[in-house]
Short mmCIF file of the C-alpha atoms (twelve columns), coordinates in Angstrom:
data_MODEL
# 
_entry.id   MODEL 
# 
loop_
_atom_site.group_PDB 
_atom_site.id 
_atom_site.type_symbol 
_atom_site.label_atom_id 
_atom_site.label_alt_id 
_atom_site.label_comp_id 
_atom_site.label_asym_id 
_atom_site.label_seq_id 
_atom_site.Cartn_x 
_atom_site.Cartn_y 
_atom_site.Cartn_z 
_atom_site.pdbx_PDB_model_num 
ATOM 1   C CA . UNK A 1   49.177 -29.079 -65.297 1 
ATOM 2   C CA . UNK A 2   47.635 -26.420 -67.368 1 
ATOM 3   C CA . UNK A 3   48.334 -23.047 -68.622 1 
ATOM 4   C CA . UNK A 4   46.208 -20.269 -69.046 1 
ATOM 5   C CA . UNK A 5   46.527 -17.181 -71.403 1 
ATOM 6   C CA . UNK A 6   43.862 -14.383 -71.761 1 
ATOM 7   C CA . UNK A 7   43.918 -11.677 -74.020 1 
ATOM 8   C CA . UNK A 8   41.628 -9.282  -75.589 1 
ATOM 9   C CA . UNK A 9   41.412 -6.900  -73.105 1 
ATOM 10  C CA . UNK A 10  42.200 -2.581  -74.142 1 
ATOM 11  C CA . UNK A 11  40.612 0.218   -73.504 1 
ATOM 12  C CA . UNK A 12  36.603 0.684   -74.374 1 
ATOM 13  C CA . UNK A 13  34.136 3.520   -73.916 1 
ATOM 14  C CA . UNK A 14  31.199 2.913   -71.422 1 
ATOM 15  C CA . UNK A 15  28.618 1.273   -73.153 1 
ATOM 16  C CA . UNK A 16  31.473 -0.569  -75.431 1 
ATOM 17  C CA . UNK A 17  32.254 -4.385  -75.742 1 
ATOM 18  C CA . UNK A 18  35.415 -6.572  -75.476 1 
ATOM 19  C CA . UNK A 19  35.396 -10.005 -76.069 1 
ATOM 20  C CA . UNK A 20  38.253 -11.995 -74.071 1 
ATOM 21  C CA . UNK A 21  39.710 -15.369 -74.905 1 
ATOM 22  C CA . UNK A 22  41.216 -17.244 -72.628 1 
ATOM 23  C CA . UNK A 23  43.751 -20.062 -74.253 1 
ATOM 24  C CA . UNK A 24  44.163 -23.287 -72.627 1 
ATOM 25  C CA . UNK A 25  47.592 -25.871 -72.708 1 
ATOM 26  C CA . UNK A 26  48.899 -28.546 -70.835 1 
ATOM 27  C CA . UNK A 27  46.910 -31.331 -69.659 1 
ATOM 28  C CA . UNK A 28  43.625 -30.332 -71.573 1 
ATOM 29  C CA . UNK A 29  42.574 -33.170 -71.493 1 
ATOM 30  C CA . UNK A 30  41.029 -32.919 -67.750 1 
ATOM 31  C CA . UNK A 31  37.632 -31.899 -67.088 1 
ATOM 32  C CA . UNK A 32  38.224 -28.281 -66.090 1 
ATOM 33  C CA . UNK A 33  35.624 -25.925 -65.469 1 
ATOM 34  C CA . UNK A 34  36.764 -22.413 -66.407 1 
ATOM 35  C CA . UNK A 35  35.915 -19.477 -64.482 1 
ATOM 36  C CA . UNK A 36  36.455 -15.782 -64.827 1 
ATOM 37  C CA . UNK A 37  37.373 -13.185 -62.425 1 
ATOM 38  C CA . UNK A 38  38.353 -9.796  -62.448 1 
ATOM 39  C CA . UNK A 39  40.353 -7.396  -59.774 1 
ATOM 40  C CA . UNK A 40  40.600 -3.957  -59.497 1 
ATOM 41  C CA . UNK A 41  42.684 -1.814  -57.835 1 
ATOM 42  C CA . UNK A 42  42.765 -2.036  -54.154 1 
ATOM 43  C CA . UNK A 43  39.956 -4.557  -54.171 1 
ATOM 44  C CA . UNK A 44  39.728 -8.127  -53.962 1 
ATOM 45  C CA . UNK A 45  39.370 -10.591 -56.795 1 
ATOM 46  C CA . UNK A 46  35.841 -11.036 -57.346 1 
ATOM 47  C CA . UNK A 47  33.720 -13.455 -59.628 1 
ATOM 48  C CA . UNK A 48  32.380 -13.214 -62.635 1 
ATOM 49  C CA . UNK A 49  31.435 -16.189 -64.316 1 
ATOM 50  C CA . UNK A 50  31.954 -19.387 -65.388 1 
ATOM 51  C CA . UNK A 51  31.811 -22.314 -67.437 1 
ATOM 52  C CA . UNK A 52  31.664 -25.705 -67.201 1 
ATOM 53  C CA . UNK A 53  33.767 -28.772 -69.269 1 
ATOM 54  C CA . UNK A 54  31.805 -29.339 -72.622 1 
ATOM 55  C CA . UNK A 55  30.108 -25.837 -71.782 1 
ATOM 56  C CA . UNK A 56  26.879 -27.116 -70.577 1 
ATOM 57  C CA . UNK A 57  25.898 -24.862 -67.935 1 
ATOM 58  C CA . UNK A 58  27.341 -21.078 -67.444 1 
ATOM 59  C CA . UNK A 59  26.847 -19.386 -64.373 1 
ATOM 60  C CA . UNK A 60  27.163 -15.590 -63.607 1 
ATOM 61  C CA . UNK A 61  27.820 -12.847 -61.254 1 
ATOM 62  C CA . UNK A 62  24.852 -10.682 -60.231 1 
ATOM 63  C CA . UNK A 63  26.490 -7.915  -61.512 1 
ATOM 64  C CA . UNK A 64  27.185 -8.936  -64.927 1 
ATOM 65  C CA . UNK A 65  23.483 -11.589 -65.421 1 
ATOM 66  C CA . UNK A 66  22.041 -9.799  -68.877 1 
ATOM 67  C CA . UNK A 67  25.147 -8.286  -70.123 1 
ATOM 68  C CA . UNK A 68  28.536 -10.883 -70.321 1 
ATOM 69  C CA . UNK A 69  28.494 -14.319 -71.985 1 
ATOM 70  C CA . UNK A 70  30.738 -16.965 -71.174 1 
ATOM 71  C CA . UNK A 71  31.274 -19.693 -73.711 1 
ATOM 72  C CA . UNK A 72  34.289 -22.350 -74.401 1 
ATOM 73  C CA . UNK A 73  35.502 -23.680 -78.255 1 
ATOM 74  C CA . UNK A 74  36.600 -27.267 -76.827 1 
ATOM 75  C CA . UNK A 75  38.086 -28.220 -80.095 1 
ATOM 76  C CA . UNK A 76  40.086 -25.059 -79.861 1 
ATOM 77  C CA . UNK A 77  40.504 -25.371 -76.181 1 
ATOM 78  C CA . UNK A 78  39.394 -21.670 -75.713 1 
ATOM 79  C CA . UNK A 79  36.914 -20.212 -73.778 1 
ATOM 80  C CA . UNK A 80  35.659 -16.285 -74.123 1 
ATOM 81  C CA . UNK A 81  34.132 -14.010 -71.986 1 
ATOM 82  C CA . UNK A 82  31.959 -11.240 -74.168 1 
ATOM 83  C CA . UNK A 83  31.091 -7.956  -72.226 1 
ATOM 84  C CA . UNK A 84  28.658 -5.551  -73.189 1 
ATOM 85  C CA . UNK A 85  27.353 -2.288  -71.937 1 
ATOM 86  C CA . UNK A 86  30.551 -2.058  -69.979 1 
ATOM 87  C CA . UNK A 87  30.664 0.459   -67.099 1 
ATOM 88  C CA . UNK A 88  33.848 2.462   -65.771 1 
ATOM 89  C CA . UNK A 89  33.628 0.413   -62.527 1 
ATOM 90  C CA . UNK A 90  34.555 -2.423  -63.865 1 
ATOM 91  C CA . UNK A 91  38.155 -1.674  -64.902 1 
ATOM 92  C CA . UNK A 92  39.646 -4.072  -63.718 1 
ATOM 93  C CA . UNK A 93  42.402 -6.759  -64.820 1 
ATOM 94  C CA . UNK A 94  40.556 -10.085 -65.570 1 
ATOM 95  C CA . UNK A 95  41.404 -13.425 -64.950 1 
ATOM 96  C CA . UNK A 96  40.661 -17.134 -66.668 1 
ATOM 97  C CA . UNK A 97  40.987 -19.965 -64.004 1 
ATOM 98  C CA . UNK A 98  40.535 -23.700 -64.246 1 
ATOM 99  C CA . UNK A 99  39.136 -25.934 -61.832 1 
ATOM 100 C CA . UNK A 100 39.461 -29.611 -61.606 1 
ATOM 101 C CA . UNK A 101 36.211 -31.601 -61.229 1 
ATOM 102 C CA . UNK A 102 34.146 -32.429 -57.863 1 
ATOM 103 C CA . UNK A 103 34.312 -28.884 -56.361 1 
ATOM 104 C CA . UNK A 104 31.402 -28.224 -54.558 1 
ATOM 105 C CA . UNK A 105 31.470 -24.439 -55.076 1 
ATOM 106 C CA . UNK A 106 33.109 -22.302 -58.043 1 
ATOM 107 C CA . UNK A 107 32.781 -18.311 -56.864 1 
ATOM 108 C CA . UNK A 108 36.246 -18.093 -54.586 1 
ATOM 109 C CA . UNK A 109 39.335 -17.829 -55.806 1 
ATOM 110 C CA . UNK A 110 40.136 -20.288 -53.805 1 
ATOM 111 C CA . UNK A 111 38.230 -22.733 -55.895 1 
ATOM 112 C CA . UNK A 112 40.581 -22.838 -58.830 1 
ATOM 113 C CA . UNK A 113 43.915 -24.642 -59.768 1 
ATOM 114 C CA . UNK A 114 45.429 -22.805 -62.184 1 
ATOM 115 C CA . UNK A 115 45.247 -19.186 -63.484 1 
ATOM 116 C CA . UNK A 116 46.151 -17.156 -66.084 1 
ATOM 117 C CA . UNK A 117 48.244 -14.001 -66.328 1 
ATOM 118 C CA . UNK A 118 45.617 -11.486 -66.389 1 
ATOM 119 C CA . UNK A 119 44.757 -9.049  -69.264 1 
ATOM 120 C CA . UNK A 120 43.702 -5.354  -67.992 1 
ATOM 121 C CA . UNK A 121 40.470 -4.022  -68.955 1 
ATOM 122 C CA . UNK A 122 39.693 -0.256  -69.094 1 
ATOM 123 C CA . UNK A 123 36.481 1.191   -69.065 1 
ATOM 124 C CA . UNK A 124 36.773 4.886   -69.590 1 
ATOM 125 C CA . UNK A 125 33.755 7.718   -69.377 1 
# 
């Protein structure tokens, strides 16, 4: 089992930044890729990015290639997601998820264990 806690998320000007941290517990131990998503209203969760164990490789949305940054503090058993030049579109609450090891994709929902609460993100004009 593991639990998942983001924060860092508030209310930013387009063009602004927010760095989010997600906080992992529990069996940390596992090799967990961590990925981030984020859902607005009305729409379906949708990918972002994301990580893998010992933060080898990151992988990102179309969307978001030039502008976020995914990274992971394994001795702190963190990972962050930094967003820059953010746009009012992407309001949006955003999620950390963990995925066990073997998966053979990492952009669905579906491909994830365990989630985090959510922390809301505000982009205003």
């Amino acid at each position: 089992q593991v639990q998942l806690v983001e924060s860092g998320g508030g209310l930013v000007r387009a063009g602004g930044s927010l760095r989010l941290s997600c906080t992992l517990s529990g069996d940390t131990a596992g090799t967990y890729s961590l990925g981030w998503f984020r859902q607005a209203a009305g729409k379906d969760r949708e990918f972002v990015a994301r990580i893998t164990w010992g933060g080898a490789w990151a992988t990102y949305a179309d969307s978001v290639r030039g502008r976020f940054s995914v990274s992971r503090d394994m001795d702190k058993n963190q990972a962050y997601l930094q967003m820059n030049v953010l746009k009012p579109h992407e309001t949006a609450i955003y999620y950390c998820a963990a995925s066990g090891p073997g998966r053979p994709s990492y952009i669905h929902p579906g491909d994830y264990d365990y989630w985090g609460q959510g922390t809301q993100v505000t982009v205003s004009t």
